[in-house]
N, C-alpha and C positions, 0 to 999 in steps of 0.2 A: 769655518763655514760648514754649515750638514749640507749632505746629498741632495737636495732639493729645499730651496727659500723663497718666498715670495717677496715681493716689492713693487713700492710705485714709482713712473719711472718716465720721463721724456723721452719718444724717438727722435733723434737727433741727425740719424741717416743712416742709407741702407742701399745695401748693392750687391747684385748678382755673384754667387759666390760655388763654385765647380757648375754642374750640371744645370743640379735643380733646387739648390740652395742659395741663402743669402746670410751677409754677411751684416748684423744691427749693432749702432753705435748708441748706445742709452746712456742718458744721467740719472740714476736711481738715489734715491733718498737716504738709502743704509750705506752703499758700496761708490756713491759719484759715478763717474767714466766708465765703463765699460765695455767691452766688443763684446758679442755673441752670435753665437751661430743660429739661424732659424731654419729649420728643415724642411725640406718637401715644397718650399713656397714661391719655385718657379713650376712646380707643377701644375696644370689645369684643373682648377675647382678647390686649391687649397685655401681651407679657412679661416688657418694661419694669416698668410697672407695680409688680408683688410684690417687686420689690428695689429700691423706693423709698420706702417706706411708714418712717413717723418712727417713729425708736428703732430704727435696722437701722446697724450695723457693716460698711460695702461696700467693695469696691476699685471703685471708678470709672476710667473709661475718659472724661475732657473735653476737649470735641474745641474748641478757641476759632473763635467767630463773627466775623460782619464785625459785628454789634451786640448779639448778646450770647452768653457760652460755653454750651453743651449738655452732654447728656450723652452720650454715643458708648454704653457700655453699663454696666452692674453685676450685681454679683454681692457676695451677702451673703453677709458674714465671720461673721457673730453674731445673730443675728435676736432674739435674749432671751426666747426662747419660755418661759422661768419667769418673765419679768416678762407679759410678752404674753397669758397666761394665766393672771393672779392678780392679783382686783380689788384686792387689799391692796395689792398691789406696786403696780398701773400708775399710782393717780394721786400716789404717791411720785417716780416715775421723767416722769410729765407734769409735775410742777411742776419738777424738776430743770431739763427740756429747757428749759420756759416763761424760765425765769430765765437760762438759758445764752444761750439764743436774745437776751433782752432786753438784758444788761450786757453783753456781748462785741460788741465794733466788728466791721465786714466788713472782712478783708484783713489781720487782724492778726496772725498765727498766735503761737500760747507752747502749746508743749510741756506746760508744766508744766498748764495746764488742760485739757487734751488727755487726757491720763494720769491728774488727777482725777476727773474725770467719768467716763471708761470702768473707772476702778477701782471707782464710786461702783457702776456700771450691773450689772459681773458679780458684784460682792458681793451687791445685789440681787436680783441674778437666782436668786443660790443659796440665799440665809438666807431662813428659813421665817418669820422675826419683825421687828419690831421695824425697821419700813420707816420709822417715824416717824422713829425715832432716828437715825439713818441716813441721811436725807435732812435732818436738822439737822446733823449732824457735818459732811456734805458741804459746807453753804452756807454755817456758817461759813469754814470750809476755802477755798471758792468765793470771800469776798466777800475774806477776807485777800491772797489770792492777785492780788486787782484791785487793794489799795491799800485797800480798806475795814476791815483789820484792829480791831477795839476793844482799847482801855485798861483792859487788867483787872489791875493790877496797884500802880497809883497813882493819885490821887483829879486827873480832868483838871485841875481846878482851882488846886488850892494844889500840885499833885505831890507830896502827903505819901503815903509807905506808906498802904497801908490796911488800917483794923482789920477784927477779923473780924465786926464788927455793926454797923448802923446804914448800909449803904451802899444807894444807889439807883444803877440805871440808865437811860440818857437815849439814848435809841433816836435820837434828831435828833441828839445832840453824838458818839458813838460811843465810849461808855465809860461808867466809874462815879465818883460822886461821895461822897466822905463825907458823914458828918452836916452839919456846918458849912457845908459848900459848897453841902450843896442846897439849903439855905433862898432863894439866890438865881437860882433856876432850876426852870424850867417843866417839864411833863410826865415827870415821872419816875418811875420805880416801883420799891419797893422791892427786894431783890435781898439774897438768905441766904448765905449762906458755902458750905453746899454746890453750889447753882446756881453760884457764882463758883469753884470746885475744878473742874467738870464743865467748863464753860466752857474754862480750860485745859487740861482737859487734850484736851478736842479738837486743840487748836491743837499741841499737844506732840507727839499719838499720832497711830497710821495708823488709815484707816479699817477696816485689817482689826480692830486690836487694839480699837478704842474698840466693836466687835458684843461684844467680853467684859466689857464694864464690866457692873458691879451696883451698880445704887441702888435706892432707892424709887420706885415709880411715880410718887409728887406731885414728887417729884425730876429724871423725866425728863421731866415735865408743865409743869413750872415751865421748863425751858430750852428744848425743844421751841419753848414757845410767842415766848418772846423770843428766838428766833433766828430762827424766823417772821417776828414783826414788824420786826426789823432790816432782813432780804431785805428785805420787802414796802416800805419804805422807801426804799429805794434802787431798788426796778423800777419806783415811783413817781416821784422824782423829776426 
């Protein structure tokens, strides 16, 4: 790396750091994960500051330390002033970061979740609705993307087709199990034919297209919730 590079880059979060500094966690496009240090920006009147604040889209200016990189300056690309401004949206878009921040190693840069994420943030940012859904589409999208994809298609077990009734899903093993096969298996819960449609076709469709889908509200309530607890699983373990 040279003495000073710029890049574009997510704030991801940021926290008070000795005196009058803080301490920002960014996903940049060249370098992925990073910590760096921002100067001066618990002082009164820092400039700094307002173009560091988490959930802003910035080109950074990082200047490398003898023991740790800085920031030299920034300037926000995107500040998501319709998320930043609608209690619906923000804690949509806080669990998002929450989870980006927790599964993504430092130093690892992929593209590809780079471009999910900020596809997930200005879809958000515009759609007046339906942030639940949205922010489910995403994390599965999110978790397949890592390697956590689920098995919705064949029963993990016996790897038989699966019928359209009688299946459960097993949020620890990361898929569905027919009838037969759950009898010897823990914590499962049942799982309808439509939840299991909806399911793929996240994985199938964009997140622009999957804001047009129409189901039942028990429908988006039912996957919503087990794709919740999938995530929550995995930022736990």
């Amino acid at each position: 790396m040279s003495e000073t590079f710029n890049t574009k880059a997510l704030v991801l979060n940021r926290h008070i750091y000795c005196e009058y500094d803080s301490r920002v966690t960014v996903y940049t496009v060249d370098f992925g994960k990073i910590d760096l240090l921002a100067r001066g920006t618990q002082k009164p009147g820092s400039k700094l500051a307002a173009h560091i604040e988490p959930l802003s889209l910035v080109n950074l200016m990082i200047v490398k330390g003898k023991n740790t990189d800085y920031i030299g300056s920034s300037v926000i690309s995107d500040a998501y002033a319709g998320i930043k401004g609608d209690l619906t949206k923000l804690p949509a878009a806080g669990s998002a970061l929450f989870a980006f921040n927790r599964l993504v190693r430092h130093e690892e840069k992929d593209e590809e979740l780079f471009n999910l994420l900020l596809e997930f943030l200005d879809i958000l940012d515009q759609k007046p609705r339906q942030a639940d859904w949205l922010l489910a589409s995403w994390s599965l999208k999110f978790l397949s993307a890592l390697g956590y994809q689920p098995e919705l298609y064949s029963c993990l077990s016996c790897k038989k087709r699966l019928e359209p009734d009688n299946n459960y899903f097993s949020v620890m093993r990361g898929g569905i199990f027919c009838a037969d096969c759950s009898r010897r298996e823990l914590n499962l819960e049942t799982i309808d034919q439509n939840s299991i449609k909806m399911l793929r076709l996240v994985l199938s469709h964009s997140l622009a297209d999957l804001t047009t889908i129409k189901a039942e509200p028990q429908t988006f309530d039912r996957v919503n919730g087990l794709i919740k607890n999938l995530l929550h699983f995995y930022i736990k373990d």
